[in-house]
C-alpha positions in Angstrom: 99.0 73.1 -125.2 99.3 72.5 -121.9 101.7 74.1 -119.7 104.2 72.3 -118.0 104.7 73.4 -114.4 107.5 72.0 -111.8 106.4 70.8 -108.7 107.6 71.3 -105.0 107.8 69.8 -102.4 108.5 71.8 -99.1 109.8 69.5 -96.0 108.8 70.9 -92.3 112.2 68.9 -91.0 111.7 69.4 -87.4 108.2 67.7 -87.7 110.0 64.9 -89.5 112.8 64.6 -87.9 111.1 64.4 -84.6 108.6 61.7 -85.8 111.8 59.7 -86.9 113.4 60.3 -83.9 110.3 58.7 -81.7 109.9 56.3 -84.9 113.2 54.5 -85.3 114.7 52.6 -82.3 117.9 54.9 -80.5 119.5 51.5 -80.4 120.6 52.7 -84.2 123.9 54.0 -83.3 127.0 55.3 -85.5 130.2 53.6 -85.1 130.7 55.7 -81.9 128.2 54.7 -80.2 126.1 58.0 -80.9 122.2 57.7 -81.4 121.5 58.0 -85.1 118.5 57.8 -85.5 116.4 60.7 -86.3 119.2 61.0 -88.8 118.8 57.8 -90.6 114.9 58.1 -90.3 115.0 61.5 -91.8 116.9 59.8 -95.2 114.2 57.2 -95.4 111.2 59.3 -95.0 112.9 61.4 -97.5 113.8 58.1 -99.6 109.8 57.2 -99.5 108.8 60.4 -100.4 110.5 61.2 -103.2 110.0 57.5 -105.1 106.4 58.0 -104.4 105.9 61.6 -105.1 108.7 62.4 -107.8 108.9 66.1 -106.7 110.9 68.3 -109.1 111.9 70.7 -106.3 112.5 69.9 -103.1 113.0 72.1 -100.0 114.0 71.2 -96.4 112.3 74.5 -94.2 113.7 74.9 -91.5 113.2 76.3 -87.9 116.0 79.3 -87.7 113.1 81.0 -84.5 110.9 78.1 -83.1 109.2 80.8 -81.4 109.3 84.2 -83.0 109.4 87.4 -80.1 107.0 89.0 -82.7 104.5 86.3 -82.2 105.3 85.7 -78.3 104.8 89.9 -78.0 101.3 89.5 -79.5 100.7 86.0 -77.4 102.7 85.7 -74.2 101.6 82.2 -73.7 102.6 80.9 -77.3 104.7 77.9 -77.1 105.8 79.0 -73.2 105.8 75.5 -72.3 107.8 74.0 -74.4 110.4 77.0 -73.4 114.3 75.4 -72.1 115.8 78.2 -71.5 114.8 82.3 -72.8 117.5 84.3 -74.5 117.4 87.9 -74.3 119.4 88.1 -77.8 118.4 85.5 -79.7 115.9 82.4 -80.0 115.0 80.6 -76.8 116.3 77.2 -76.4 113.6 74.4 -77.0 112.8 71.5 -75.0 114.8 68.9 -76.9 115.5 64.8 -76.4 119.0 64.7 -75.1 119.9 62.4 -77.5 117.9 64.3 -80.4 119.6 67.3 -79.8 123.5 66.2 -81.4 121.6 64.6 -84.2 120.4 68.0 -85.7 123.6 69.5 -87.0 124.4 65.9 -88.4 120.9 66.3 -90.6 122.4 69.4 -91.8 125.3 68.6 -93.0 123.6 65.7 -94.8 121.1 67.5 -96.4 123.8 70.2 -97.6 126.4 67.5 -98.9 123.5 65.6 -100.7 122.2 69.6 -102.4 118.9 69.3 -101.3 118.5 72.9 -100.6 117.6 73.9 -96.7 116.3 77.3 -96.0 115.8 78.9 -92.3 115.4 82.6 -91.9 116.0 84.7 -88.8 113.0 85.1 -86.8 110.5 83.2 -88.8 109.5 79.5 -87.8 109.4 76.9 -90.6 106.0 77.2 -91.2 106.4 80.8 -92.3 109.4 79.7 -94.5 106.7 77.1 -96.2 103.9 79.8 -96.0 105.9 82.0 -98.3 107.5 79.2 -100.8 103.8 78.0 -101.2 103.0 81.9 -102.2 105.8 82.1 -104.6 105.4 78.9 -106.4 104.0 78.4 -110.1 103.1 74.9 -109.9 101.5 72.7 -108.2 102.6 72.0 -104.0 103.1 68.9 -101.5 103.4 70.3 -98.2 105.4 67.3 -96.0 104.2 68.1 -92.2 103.2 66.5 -88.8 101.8 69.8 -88.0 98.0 70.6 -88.6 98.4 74.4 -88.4 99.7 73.9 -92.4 96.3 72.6 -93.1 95.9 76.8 -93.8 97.6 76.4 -97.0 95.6 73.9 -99.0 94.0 75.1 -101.5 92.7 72.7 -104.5 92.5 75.5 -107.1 96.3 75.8 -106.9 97.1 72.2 -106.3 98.5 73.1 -102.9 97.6 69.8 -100.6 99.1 68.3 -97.4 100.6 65.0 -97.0 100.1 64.3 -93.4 102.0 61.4 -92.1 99.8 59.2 -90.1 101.7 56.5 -89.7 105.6 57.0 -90.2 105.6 58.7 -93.3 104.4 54.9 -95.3 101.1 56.2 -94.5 100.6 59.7 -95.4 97.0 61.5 -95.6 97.1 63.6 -99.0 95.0 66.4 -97.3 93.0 68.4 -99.7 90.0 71.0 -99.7 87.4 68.0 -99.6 89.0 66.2 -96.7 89.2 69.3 -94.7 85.7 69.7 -95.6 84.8 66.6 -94.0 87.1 66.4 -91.2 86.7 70.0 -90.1 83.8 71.9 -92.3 86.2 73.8 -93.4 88.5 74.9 -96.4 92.3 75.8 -95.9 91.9 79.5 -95.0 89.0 78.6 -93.0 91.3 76.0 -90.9 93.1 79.0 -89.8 90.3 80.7 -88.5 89.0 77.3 -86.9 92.1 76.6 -85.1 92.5 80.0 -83.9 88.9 80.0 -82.4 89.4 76.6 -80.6 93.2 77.4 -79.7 96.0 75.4 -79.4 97.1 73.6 -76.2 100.3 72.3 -77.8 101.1 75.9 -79.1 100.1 77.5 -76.4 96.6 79.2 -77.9 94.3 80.1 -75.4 91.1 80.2 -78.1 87.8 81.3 -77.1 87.0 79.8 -73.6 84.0 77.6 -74.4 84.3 77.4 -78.3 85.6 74.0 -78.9 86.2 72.5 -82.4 82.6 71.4 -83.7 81.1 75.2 -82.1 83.6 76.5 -84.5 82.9 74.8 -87.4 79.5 75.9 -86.8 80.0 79.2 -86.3 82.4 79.5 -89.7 79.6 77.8 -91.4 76.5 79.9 -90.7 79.4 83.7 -90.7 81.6 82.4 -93.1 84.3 83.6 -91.6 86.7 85.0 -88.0 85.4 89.1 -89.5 81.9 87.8 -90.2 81.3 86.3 -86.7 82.7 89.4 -84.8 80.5 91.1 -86.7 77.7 88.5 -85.7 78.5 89.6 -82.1 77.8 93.4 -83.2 74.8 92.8 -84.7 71.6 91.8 -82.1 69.5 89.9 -84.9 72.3 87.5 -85.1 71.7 83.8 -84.2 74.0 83.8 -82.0 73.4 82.2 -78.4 73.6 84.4 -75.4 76.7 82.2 -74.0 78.3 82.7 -77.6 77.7 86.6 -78.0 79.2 87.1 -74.7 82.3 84.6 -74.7 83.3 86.3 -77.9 82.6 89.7 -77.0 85.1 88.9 -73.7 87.9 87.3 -75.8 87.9 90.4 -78.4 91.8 91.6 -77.2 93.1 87.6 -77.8 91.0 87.9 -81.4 92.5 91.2 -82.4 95.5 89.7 -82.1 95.7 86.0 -82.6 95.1 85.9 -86.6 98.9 87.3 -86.7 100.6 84.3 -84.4 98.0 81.6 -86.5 98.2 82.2 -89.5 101.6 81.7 -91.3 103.4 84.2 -93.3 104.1 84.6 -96.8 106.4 86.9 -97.0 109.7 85.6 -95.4 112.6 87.3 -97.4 113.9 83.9 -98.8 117.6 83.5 -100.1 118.5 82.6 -103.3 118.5 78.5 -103.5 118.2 76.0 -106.1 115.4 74.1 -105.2 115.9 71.4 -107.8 116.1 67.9 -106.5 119.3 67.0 -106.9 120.1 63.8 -109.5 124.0 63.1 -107.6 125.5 64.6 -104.5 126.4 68.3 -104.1 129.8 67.2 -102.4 130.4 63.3 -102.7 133.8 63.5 -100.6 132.0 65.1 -97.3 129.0 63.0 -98.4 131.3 60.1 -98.1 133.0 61.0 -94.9 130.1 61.7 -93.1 128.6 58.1 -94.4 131.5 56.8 -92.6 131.6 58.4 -89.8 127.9 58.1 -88.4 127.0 54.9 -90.3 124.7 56.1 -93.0 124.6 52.9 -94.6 121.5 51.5 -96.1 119.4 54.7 -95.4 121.5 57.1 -97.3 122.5 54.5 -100.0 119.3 53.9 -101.1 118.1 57.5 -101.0 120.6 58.0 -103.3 119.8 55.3 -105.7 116.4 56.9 -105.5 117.7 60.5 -106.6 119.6 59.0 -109.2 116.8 57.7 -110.9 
């Protein structure tokens, strides 16, 4: 008989909520005149995704450290630019939309009076939060993301894929091992070890000067993986080119390091939640007030029609 496993689905809400924000026109306003609408674009990606993909579990990750001082101490530069303001005792204040900002708590409290569970822990980004879920989980995973770094985590034998919104989140690329293969050459772990090579401007990843994307794939191909081609650079009957061996050999202290800020964790001390996607709200009245009072309508009406289906 076969067994009967659950399946989750883990949100990266900042990547969402950001793609709503820049998705849905800030001329949706509440009552108040307040943009609403990374809010209201958050219900209907949410809406979509759960009529099309009829998760069992559902989990909104969340950012509690956007960027961890255990990864920045390893990687000065990671996510520098996109630095507000530093804060000696606690997380440094991203660059923000003015009028995405206000909208954030509102999400919160939406999520929480709906029940759809919403973890963040201290000092781990949400990608961490999703690394370790993924880890834990018996059954099969969707991964929700805008953010290509969670291409690490595929992984076809446990039926751990990506849906990768490419257009809103109507048009979502379901990112297995064979479409990493033929974007990148490359299988989820591998991803990791691609990335890392050919950095990160957006995250702030130097990678190895001179080893862009398709030299990576290469060079994962023919060494299999980041250990086998330092080892490459060791060993004089590699094929290595001259240019290669020496470019490597000069970024050893960034390679030492850099697997540690890439590659996400998975072992985030989670709370207890109840991951279950809820069939009614957690707490109608707040539900209902908050409806009111930021002009949910449509969006949160019909996710709810959805979850009660």
């Amino acid at each position: 008989m076969r067994k009967v496993t659950r399946r989750l689905m883990l949100l990266d809400t900042a990547s969402l909520y950001f793609r709503a924000y820049f998705g849905v026109p800030e001329s949706v306003k509440a009552p108040d005149g307040t943009p609403v609408n990374a809010v209201r674009g958050l219900l209907e990606f949410i809406d979509r995704l759960v009529r099309d993909h009829r998760p069992d579990d559902l989990v909104a990750c969340m950012d509690a450290d956007w960027r961890p001082h255990w990864r920045v101490e390893l990687i000065p530069s990671y996510k520098a630019h996109r630095v507000a303001e530093e804060h000696a005792a606690g997380p440094d204040e991203e660059e923000v939309p003015d009028t995405l900002s206000p909208q954030v708590p509102v999400i919160e409290e939406v999520l929480d009076a709906l029940g759809i569970a919403r973890v963040g822990v201290a000092g781990y980004e949400a990608d961490d939060v999703i690394g370790t879920f993924t880890a834990r989980a018996n059954g099969p995973v969707d991964i929700v993301t805008g953010d290509r770094d969670l291409y690490q985590l595929v992984d076809d034998a446990r039926g751990v894929r990506v849906l990768y919104p490419l257009k809103g989140v109507g048009t979502l690329q379901l990112t297995d091992e064979a479409v990493l293969r033929e974007k990148y050459g490359v299988d989820g772990p591998g991803y990791a070890d691609l990335a890392l090579l050919r950095g990160d401007p957006s995250d702030g990843l130097p990678g190895v000067p001179g080893i862009g994307e398709k030299t990576a794939a290469k060079l994962l191909a023919e060494f299999g993986d980041l250990a086998g081609i330092m080892a490459a650079v060791d060993d004089p009957a590699s094929r290595l080119t001259p240019a290669q061996r020496k470019r490597l050999d000069e970024a050893r202290p960034y390679v030492a390091v850099a697997p540690r800020v890439v590659r996400v964790a998975g072992d985030v001390p989670l709370p207890e939640v109840d991951p279950a996607l809820p069939h009614a709200p957690r707490h109608p009245a707040a539900l209902d007030e908050l409806t009111v009072r930021w002009g949910l309508g449509g969006s949160l009406q019909r996710l709810l029609t959805t979850l009660g289906t």
